[in-house]
C-alpha positions as CSV (number, residue, x, y, z in Angstrom):
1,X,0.0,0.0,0.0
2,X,2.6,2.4,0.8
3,X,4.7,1.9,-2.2
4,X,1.3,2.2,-4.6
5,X,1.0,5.5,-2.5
6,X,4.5,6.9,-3.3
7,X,4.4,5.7,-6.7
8,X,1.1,8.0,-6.9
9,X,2.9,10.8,-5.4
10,X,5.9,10.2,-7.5
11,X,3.8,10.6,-10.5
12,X,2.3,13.6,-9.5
13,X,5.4,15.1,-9.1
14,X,6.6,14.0,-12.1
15,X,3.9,15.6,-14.2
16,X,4.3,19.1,-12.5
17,X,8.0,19.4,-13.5
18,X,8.9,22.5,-15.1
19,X,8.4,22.6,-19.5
20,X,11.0,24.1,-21.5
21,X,10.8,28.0,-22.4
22,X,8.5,28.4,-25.7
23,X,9.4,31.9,-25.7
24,X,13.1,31.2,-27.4
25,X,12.4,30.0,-30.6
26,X,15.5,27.7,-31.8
27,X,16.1,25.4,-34.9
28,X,18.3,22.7,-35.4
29,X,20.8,22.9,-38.3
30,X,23.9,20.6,-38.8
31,X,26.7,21.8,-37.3
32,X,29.0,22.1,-41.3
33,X,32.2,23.7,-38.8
34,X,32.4,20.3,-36.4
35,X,31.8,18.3,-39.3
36,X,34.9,20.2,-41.6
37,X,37.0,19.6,-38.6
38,X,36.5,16.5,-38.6
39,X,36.7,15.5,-41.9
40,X,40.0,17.3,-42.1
41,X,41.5,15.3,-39.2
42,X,40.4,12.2,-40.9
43,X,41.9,12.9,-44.1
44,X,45.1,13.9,-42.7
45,X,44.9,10.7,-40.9
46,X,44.0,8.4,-43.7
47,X,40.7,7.6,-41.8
48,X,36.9,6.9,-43.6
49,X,34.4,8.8,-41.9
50,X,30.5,8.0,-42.6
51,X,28.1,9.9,-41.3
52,X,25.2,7.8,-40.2
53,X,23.9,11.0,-38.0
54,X,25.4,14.6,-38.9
55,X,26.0,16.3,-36.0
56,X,23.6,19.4,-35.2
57,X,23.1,22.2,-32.9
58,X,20.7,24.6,-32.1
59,X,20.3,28.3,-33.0
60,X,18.4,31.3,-32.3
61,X,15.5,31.9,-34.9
62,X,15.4,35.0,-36.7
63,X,11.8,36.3,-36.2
């Protein structure tokens, strides 16, 4: 009964956690600088890189 109880509680407090700011508007682009870098390094070191996910990173949106 008491673990049902916390598990309950637990839940509750759960759902109240805090949401992300809407108010900054961002968009995720890849990241061409890391992925230069690397492919520099890679070439200088006789290495293959494949890209299965291209890094990204978030930016500011222009409103």
């Amino acid at each position: 009964m008491r673990i049902t109880l916390l598990l309950i509680i637990a839940m509750l407090l759960i759902g109240c956690s805090q949401t992300p700011d809407s108010s900054v508007r961002t968009k995720t682009v890849v990241d061409d600088n890391y992925i230069a870098t690397v492919e520099q390094a890679a070439q200088q070191s006789a290495v293959d890189v494949i890209w299965v996910n291209p890094p990204t990173r978030q930016i500011k949106e222009d409103n």
